[in-house]
N, C-alpha and C positions, 0 to 999 in steps of 0.2 A: 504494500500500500504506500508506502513511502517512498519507494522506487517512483513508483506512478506520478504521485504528488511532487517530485524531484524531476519527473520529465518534464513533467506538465507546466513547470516555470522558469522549465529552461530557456533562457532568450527574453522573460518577460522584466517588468522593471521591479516588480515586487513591492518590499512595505516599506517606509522613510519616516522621519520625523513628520514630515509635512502631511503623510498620510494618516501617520496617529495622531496628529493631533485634531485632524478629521473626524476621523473619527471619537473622541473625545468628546468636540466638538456637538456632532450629533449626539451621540448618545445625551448629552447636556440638553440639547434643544429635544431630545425624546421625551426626557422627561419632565422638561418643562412643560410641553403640550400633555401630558396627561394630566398635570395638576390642573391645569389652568383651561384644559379641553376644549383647545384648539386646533382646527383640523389644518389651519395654513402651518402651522410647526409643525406636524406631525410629517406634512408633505414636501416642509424643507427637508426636516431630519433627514428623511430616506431618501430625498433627491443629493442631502452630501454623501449617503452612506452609498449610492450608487455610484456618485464620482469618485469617490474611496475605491471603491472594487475597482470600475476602471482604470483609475491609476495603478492599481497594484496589478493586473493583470493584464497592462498595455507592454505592446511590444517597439513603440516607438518610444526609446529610451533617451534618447536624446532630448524630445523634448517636457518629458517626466522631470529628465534631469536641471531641466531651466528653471520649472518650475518651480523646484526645489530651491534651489541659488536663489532665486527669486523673494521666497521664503523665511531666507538663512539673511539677508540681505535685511528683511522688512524689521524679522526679529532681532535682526544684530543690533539695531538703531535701543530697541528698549531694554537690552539687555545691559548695552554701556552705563545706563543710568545710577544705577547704586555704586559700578566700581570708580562711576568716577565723585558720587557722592561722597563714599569714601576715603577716596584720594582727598577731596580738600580740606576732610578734616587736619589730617598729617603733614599736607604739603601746601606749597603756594606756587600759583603758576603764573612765573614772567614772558616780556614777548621781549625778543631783542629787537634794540632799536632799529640796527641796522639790517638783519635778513628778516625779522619777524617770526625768526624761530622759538619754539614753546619750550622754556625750563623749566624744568620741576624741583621748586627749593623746598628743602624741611621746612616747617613754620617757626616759630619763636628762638628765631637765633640771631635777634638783632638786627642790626645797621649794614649786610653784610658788600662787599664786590664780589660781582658773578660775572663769570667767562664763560661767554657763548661757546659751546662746541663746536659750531658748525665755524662761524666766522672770526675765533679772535676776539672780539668786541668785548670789552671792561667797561659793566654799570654798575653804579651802588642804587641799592635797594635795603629796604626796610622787610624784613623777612614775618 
């Protein structure tokens, strides 16, 4: 049987982040439409749970895989948020005068002179 199920997806694009969280996804909007017993949820639900199966069992992978990147891309944007919340607890971030390149200094070390890495360039800042 697993032979079978091993031929049978061979060549195809299979399951990804972007797929589960598809399905996720539906399943979320499933059961919202039963509490709330609605039939236009109900009919998204199983219209994402169908694009779920067709992703998972498309053979033009190529462009699965865009959609993916695609994705990976939208969710990168809100994932940066807390690391760089973080970061300014701990750090402070300069722009050099001259290339407009991004430092990252500790914070509370005073009055200090910082050298650009990219260009040379010597400024005092207040850290």
């Amino acid at each position: 049987m697993k032979e079978k199920l091993a031929r049978f997806m061979y060549g195809r694009y299979g399951t990804d982040r972007f797929g589960r969280t598809l399905i996720v996804g539906a399943l979320v909007l499933l059961l919202i439409s039963t509490f709330a017993r609605s039939s236009l949820l109900y009919v998204l639900s199983v219209a994402v749970l169908l694009y779920t199966y067709f992703r998972t069992f498309s053979r033009n992978i190529q462009a699965r895989y865009k959609e993916e990147m695609a994705y990976e891309r939208f969710i990168g944007k809100f994932k940066k948020i807390p690391v760089i919340g973080k970061q300014f607890q701990s750090y402070k971030i300069f722009k050099c005068p001259d290339c407009g390149q991004k430092i990252r200094i500790p914070r509370h070390k005073g009055r200090i002179e910082i050298t650009c890495p990219k260009c040379k360039t010597r400024f005092i800042r207040k850290s």
